[in-house]
N, C-alpha and C positions, 0 to 999 in steps of 0.2 A: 159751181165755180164760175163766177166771171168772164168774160171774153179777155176783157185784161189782164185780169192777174195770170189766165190761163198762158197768155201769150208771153208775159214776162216772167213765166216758171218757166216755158219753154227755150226763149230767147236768150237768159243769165245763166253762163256758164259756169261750172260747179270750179271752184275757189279751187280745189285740190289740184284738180290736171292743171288748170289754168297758172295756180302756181309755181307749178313744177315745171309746166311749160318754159314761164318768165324768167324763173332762176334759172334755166340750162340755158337761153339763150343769152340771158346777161353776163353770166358766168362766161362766156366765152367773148363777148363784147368787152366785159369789162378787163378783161388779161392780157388782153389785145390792148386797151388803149394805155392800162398802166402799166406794160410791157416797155411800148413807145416810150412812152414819159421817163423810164427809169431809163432807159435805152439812151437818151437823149442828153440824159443826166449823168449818170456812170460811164458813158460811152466811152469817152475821152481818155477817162481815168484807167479804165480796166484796158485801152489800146496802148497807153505811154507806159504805165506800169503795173502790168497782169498781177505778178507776183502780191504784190503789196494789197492789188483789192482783195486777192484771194485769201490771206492771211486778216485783213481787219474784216471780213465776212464772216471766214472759218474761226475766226477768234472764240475762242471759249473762256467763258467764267460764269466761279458758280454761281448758280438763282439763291437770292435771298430776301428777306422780306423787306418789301419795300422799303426804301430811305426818300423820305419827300424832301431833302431838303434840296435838290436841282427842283424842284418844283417850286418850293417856297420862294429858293433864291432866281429864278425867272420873272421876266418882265410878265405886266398884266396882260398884254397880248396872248401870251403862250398860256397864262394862267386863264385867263377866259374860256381861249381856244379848247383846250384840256376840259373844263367844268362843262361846257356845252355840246362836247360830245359824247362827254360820261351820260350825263341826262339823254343823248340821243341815241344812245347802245344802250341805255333800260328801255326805251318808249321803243325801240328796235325791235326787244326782245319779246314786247308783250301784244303787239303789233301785230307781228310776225305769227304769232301762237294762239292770239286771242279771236275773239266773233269778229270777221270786218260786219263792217257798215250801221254795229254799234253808236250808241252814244260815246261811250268809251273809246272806240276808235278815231272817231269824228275829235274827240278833246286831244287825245294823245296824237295825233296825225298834226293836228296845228300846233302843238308843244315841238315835234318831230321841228315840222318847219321853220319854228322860228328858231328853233337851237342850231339846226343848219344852215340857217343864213346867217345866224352869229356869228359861229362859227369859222364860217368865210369870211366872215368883215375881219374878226380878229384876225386870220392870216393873213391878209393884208399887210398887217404890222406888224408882222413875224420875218427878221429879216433872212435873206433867203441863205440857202444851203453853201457852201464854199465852192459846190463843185458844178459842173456844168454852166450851161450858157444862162446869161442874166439880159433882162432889161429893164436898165436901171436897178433898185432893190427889188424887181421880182426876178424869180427865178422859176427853173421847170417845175419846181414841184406847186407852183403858183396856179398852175393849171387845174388841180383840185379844185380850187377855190372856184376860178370861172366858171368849170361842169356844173357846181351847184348852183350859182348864181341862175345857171342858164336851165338846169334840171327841175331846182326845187317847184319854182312856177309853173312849170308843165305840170310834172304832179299834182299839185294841188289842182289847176285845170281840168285834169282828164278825170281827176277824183270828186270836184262838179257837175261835169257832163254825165256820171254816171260811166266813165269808161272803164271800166275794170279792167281790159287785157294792158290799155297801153298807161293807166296808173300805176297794176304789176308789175311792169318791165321797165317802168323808171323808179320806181324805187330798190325791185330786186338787183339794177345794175348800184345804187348807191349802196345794199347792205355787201354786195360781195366785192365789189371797186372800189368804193368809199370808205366805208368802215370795215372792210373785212381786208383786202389786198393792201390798202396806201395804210391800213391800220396798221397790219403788221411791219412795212418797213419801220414805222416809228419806234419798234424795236432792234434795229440794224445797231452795230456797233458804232459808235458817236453820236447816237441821236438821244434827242431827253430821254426817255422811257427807257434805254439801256441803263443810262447812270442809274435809273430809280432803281433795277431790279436787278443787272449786275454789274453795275460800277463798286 
């Protein structure tokens, strides 16, 4: 064996701890900042009238199978936004599971990125929430958007450079902040993805 290859078996940290590493510290990054965000947004609401956020939260109704017509009938912002992040929770998923540093990885990692910058271009013109502070037509949850603008290009740099620990921990903060925390508010009572599935 090599002087180098020896030194770069030695030197590249094994993907497993390294991962687990990167999700437990994003995991706590990332619930912290969409903590704030929602904090920021709901604040107000849940201080002038408790009762009322607790009731359209606790709200129940039953799951059923999808009805896409809040989808059909939304503007193309939100229908983009929607398709570009479907494609970016598959190439998530296989990403996350599959061989890095691949060829496959390498094609689906820039599929990854351009569906998230989409993404956030279409929120742009996604006009903002009723509630919380606004400037102009953006609002707090507008803040998504900027992480990525400001994230996606880090990752794909550190995943140039060869940096594997600080590529893991910008992307692990977007699967569980991005798509996994700000994902699920998108099921909150009044938001599209409730009408789909129990409107």
């Amino acid at each position: 064996m090599s002087a180098q290859s020896l030194s770069t078996a030695t030197s590249t940290p094994s993907y497993g701890p390294l991962l687990r590493r990167a999700l437990a510290k994003a995991s706590l990054t990332s619930v912290v900042i969409v903590a704030a965000v929602f904090a920021v947004a709901a604040g107000p609401i849940l201080v002038q009238r408790p009762t009322a956020f607790a009731l359209a939260i606790f709200r129940t109704a039953p799951l059923h199978a999808p009805d896409l017509g809040p989808i059909l009938h939304a503007g193309p912002a939100i229908q983009i936004h929607l398709a570009t992040l479907l494609v970016a929770f598959a190439a998530t998923a296989v990403l996350m599971t599959g061989v890095k540093g691949s060829r496959l990885h390498r094609v689906l990692g820039w599929t990854w990125a351009a569906t998230m910058l989409t993404t956030a271009v279409a929120t742009l013109f996604i006009r903002a929430a009723p509630f919380g502070p606004h400037i102009g037509p953006f609002g707090v949850l507008h803040v998504f958007a900027l992480l990525t603008f400001l994230s996606v290009p880090r990752a794909v740099l550190a995943a140039r450079r060869h940096d594997v620990a600080s590529h893991a921990g910008i992307i692990s903060g977007f699967v569980i902040g991005g798509l996994g925390i700000a994902g699920l508010a998108a099921f909150l009572p009044g938001r599209l993805m409730w009408a789909v599935f129990f409107g």
